[in-house]
C-alpha positions in Angstrom: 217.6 2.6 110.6 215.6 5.2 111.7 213.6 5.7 108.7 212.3 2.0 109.7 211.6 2.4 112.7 209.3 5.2 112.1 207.6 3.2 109.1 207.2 0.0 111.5 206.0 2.0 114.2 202.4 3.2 112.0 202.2 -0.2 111.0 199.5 -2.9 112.0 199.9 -6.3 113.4 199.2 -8.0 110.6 201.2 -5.7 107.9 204.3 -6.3 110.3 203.3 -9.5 109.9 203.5 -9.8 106.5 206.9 -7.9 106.3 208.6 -10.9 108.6 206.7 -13.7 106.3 208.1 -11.5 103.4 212.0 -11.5 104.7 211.6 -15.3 106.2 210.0 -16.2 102.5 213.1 -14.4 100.9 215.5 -16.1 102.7 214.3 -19.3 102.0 213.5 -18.8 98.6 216.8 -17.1 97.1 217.8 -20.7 96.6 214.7 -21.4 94.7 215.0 -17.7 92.1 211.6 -16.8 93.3 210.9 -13.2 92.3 209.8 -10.6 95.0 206.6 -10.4 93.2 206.0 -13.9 94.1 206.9 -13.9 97.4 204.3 -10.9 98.0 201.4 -13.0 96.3 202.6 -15.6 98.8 202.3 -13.6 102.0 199.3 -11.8 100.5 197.5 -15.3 100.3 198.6 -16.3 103.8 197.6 -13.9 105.7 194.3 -12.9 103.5 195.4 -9.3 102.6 194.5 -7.4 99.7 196.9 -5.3 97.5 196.8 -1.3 99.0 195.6 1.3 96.5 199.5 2.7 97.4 201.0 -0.2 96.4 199.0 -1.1 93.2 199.8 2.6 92.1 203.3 2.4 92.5 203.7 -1.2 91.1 201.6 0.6 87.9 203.9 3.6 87.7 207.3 2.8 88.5 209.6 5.3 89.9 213.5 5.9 88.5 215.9 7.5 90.2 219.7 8.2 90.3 222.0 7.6 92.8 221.6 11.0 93.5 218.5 11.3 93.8 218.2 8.8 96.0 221.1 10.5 97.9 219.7 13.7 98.4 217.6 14.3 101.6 215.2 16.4 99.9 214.0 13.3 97.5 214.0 10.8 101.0 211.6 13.2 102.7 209.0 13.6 99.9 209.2 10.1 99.2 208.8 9.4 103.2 205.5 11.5 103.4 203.9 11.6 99.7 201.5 9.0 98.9 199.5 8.2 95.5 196.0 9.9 94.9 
């Protein structure tokens, strides 16, 4: 958990709020197949927030990784403090 702790702690107000409208959406939704994409629009729209130049860039150039990858520590750090140019 700490990983999300840190990453909710440097967030705003209203990008926590559009994490809980995100998870509350989700929940409500899996019943209805909505896609994640969706439900982002969704809380976007709500809450009047553009799409961040970090998010657009990753959505544009998606990432792979193996389970190793994802498992080593070394991978979790740069991905915890890199961000797009």
């Amino acid at each position: 958990m700490a990983p999300y702790i840190e990453l909710m702690r440097s967030m705003t107000r209203e990008q926590k709020q559009i994490v809980v409208t995100f998870i509350i959406e989700s929940m409500e939704e899996s019943r209805k197949t909505m896609s994640s994409e969706d439900l982002v629009a969704a809380a976007r729209k709500k809450f009047n927030v553009p799409e961040s130049a970090e998010t657009k860039w990753f959505r544009e150039h998606p990432v792979n990784f193996t389970q190793e990858e994802l498992s080593d520590e070394r991978t979790r750090y740069i991905l915890s403090k890199s961000s797009p140019k």
